[in-house]
C-alpha positions in Angstrom: 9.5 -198.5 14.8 12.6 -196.4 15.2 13.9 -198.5 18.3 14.6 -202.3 17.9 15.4 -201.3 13.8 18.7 -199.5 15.5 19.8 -201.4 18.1 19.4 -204.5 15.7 20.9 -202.8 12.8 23.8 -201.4 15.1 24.5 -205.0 16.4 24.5 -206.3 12.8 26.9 -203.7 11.9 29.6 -204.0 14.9 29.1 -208.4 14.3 30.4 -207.8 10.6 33.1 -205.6 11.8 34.2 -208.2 14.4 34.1 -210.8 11.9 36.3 -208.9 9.4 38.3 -208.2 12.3 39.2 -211.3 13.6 39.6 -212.5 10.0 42.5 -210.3 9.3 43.9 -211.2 12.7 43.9 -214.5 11.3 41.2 -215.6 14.2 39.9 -218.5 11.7 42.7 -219.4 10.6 43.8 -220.4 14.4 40.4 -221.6 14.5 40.7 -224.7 11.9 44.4 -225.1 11.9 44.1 -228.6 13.5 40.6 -229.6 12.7 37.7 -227.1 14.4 38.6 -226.0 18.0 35.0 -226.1 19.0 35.8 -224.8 22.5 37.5 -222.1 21.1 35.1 -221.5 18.4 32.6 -220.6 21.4 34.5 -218.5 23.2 34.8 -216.9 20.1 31.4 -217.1 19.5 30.8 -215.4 22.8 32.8 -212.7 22.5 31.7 -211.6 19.4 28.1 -212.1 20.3 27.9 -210.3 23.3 30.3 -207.9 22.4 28.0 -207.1 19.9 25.0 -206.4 21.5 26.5 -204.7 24.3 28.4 -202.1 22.3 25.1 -201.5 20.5 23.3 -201.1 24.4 26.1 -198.3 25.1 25.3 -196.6 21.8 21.5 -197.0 21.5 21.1 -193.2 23.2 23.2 -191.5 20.9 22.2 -193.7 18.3 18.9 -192.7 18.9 18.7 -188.7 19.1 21.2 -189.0 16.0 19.0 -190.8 13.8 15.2 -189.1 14.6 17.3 -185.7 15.5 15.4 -185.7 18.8 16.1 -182.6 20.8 16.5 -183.0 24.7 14.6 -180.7 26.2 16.8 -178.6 28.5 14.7 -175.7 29.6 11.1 -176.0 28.6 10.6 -173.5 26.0 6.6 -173.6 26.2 4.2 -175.0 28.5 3.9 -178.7 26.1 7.4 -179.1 27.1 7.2 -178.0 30.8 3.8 -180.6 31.0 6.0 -183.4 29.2 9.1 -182.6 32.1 6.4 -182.7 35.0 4.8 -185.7 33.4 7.8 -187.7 33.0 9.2 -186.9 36.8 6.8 -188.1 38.0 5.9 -191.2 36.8 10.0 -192.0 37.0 9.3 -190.6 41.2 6.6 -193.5 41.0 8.4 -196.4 38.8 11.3 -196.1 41.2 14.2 -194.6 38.5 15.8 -191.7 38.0 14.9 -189.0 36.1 15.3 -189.7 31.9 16.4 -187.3 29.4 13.1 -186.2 27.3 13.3 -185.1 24.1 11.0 -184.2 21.5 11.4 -185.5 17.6 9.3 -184.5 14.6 7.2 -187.2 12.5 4.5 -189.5 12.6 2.4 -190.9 16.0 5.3 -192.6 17.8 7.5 -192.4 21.4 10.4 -194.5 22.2 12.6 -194.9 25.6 16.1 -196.1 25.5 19.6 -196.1 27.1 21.9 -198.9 28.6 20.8 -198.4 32.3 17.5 -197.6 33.7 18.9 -194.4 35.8 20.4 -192.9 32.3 17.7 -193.2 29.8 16.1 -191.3 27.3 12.2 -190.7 26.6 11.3 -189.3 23.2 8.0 -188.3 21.7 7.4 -187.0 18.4 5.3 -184.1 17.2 2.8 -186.3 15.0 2.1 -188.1 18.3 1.5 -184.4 20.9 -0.4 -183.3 18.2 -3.0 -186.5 17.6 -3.8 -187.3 21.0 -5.2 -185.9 24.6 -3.1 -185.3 27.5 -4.7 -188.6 29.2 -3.6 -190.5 26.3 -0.1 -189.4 26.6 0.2 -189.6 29.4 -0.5 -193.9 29.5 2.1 -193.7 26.5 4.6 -192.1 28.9 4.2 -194.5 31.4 4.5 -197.3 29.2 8.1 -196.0 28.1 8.7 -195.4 31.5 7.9 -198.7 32.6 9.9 -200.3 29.6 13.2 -198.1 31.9 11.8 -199.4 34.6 11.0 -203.0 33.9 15.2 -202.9 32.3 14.1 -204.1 28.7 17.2 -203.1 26.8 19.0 -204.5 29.2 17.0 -207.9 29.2 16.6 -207.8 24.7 20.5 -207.3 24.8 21.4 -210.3 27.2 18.6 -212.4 24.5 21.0 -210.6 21.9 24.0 -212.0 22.9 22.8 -215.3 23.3 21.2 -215.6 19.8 24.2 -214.0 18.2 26.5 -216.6 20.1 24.8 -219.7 17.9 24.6 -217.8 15.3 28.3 -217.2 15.3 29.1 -220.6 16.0 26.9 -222.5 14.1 27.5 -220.2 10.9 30.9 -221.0 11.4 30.4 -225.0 11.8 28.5 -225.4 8.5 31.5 -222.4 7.1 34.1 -225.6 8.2 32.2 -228.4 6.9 31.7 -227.1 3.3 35.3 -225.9 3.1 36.5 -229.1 4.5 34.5 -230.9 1.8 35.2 -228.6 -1.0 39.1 -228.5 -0.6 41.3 -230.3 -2.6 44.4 -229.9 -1.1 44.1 -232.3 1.8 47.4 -231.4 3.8 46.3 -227.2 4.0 45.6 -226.0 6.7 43.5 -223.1 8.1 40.3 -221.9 5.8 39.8 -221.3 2.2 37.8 -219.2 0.4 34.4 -221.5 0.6 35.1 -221.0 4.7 34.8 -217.2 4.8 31.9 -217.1 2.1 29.7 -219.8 3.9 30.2 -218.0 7.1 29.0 -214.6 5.6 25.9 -216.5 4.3 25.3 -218.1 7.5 25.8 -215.6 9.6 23.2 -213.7 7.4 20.6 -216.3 7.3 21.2 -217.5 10.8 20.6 -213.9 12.3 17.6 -213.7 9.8 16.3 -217.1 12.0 17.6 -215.2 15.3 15.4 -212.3 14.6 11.9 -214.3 14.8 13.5 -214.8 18.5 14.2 -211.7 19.5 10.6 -209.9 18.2 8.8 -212.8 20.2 10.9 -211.9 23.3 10.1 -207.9 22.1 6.4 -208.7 21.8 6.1 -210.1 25.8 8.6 -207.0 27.1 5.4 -204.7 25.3 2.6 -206.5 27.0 4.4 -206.2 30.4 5.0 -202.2 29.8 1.5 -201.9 29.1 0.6 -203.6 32.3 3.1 -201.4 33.6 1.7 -198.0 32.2 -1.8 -199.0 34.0 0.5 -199.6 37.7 1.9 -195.8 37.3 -1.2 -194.8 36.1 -3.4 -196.7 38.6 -5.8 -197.6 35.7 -5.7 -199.0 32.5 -7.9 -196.6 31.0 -5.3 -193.6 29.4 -3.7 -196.7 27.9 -6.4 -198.4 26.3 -7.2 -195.0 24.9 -3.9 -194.8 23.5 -4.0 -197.7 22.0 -7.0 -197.6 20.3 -6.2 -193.6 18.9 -3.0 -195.4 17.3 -5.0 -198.6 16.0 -6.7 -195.8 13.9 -3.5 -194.1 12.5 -0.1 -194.8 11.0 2.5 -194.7 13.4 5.9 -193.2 12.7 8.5 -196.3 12.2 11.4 -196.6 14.8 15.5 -197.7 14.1 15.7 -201.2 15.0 17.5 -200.9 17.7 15.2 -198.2 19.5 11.7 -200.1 18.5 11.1 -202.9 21.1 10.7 -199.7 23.5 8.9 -197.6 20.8 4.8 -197.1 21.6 3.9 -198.7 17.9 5.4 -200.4 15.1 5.9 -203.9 13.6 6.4 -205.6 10.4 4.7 -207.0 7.7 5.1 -210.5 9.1 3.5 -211.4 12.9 7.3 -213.6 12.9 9.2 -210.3 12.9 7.2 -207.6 14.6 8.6 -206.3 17.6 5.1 -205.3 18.9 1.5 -206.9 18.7 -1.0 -205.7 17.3 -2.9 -203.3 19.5 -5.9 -205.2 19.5 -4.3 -208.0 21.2 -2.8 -205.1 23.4 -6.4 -204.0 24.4 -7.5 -207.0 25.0 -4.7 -208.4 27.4 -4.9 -205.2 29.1 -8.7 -205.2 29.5 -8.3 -209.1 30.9 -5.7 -207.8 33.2 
C-alpha cells in the first residue's frame, strides 16, 4: 500500500512541524491569552489543516519515486518498457489527460498513480506485478491508475484531508484549553501551561487516529469508481476482473500512505482503516456494474 501510507505519513509529519512551529511563535499563547479565541483557533485550525495536506499533495511525486526508488522510464530500454509507454499513452489519449511519467519499481504485485494535478502525474508498476500477470491484466491495472489521474483523487482525498485535519486541530486544541484551564492553579496566568501543549499532542494524535477511519472510507469509494473507470478505458470489465482476482490470490507489495489510496492493492488489518476493499467486493461491484 505504498500510496495513502505516504501522503498520510507526510501530512502527519508537516502538522507536527506546524504545531511546533506556531508554538515557538507563541501562536497558543495568543490563542488563550483572554480566554480561547475560537474564531481564531479556526483559522488556525485551517491553516494548519490544509496546509498540511496540500504540502504533502505537492510532495507526493517525489515522495513517491524516493521511497520505492521507482525509475522513470526515459527511453524504453526493452520492449516491456516500450509496451508500458504505448499502453499508458494511450489510455491517458482516451481518459482525456496528459501524458504521466511511468516508472518502474522493484517488489511485490503492486502499481500506484500519483501527483498534485492530473496533467503531471506519475504511474508506477513494480517488477513483482510485470512478472505475475498477462498483458490483459495489466493492462485493466493501468487503466485503473489512469482513471484514479483522471477521476482527480489526490486532489479530492487532499481537500477530505484538510477538512479532517481542521477539527482535528481545533478540537484537540479545545479539550488542550479545558484541561489546562482546570488543572491550573494560578488563576490570573495567562496564555497555556504545560497540561495545554501535552493534551494537544495527545489529541491531535488520537483525533487523527479517528480522522483516519474517514479518510480510508472516502479511499475505499475513490477505488470502486477507478475500477469502474478502468472498464470505460478499457470498454470491458473483463482485464480488470482478471486482475483482481490474480491479486486476490497473491500478496501484494504494501504502498507509503500517502501513495496507497491510488495503489492497485493494499489495506489494513482492520476493514475501519483500509484504504481499499477487499477485491471480492471489487469483483463483485464491477460484475453488477
Amino acid at each position: 500500500m505504498k500510496r495513502i501510507f505516504l501522503f498520510l505519513a507526510t501530512n502527519v509529519a508537516i502538522m507536527l512541524v506546524l504545531g511546533v512551529s506556531a508554538s515557538l511563535l507563541g501562536v497558543n499563547r495568543y490563542l488563550t491569552a483572554n480566554g480561547l479565541n475560537l474564531g481564531a483557533l479556526l483559522g488556525f485550525a485551517a491553516l494548519m489543516g490544509f496546509g498540511g495536506a496540500f504540502i504533502s499533495l505537492w510532495m507526493s511525486k517525489p515522495i513517491a519515486k524516493w521511497s520505492t526508488g521507482a525509475r522513470v522510464i526515459q527511453q524504453p530500454s526493452n520492449a516491456t518498457e516500450a509496451w508500458l509507454m504505448n499502453t499508458v499513452a494511450n489510455q491517458a489519449q482516451r481518459a482525456g489527460i496528459a501524458m504521466p511519467e511511468v516508472a518502474v519499481y522493484e517488489g511485490a504485485p503492486n502499481a500506484f498513480a500519483t501527483g498534485a494535478t492530473k496533467n503531471a502525474s506519475l504511474v508506477a508498476v513494480s517488477t513483482g506485478l510485470l512478472q505475475s500477470m498477462t498483458h490483459e491484466e495489466i493492462e485493466g491495472v493501468l487503466a485503473h491508475e489512469v482513471a484514479h489521474i483522471a477521476n482527480g483523487d489526490m486532489v479530492t482525498l487532499t481537500l477530505i484531508q484538510g477538512v479532517v485535519n481542521t477539527f482535528v486541530v481545533f478540537l484537540a486544541r479545545v479539550v488542550a484549553y479545558a484541561v489546562d484551564s482546570f488543572l491550573r492553579k494560578d488563576e490570573e496566568s495567562s496564555g497555556p501551561g504545560i497540561a495545554f501543549y501535552v493534551t494537544s499532542i495527545v489529541c491531535d494524535l488520537l483525533f487523527g487516529l479517528l480522522a483516519s477511519i474517514i479518510v480510508a472510507w472516502f479511499s475505499r469509494q475513490r477505488e470502486f469508481r477507478a475500477d469502474r473507470g478502468s472498464a470505460q478505458i478499457m470498454g470491458t470489465p473483463r482485464p480488470m476482473i482478471a486482475a483482481l482476482r490474480r491479486l486476490g490470490g497473491m500478496e501484494a507489495g504494501d504502498l507509503p500512505k500517502n501513495m496507497a489510496a491510488s495503489g492497485i492493492a493494499g489495506g489494513g488489518m482492520l476493514s475501519l482503516f483500509s484504504t481499499h476493499p477487499s477485491c471480492e467486493e471489487r469483483i463483485a461491484a464491477l460484475q453488477r456494474a
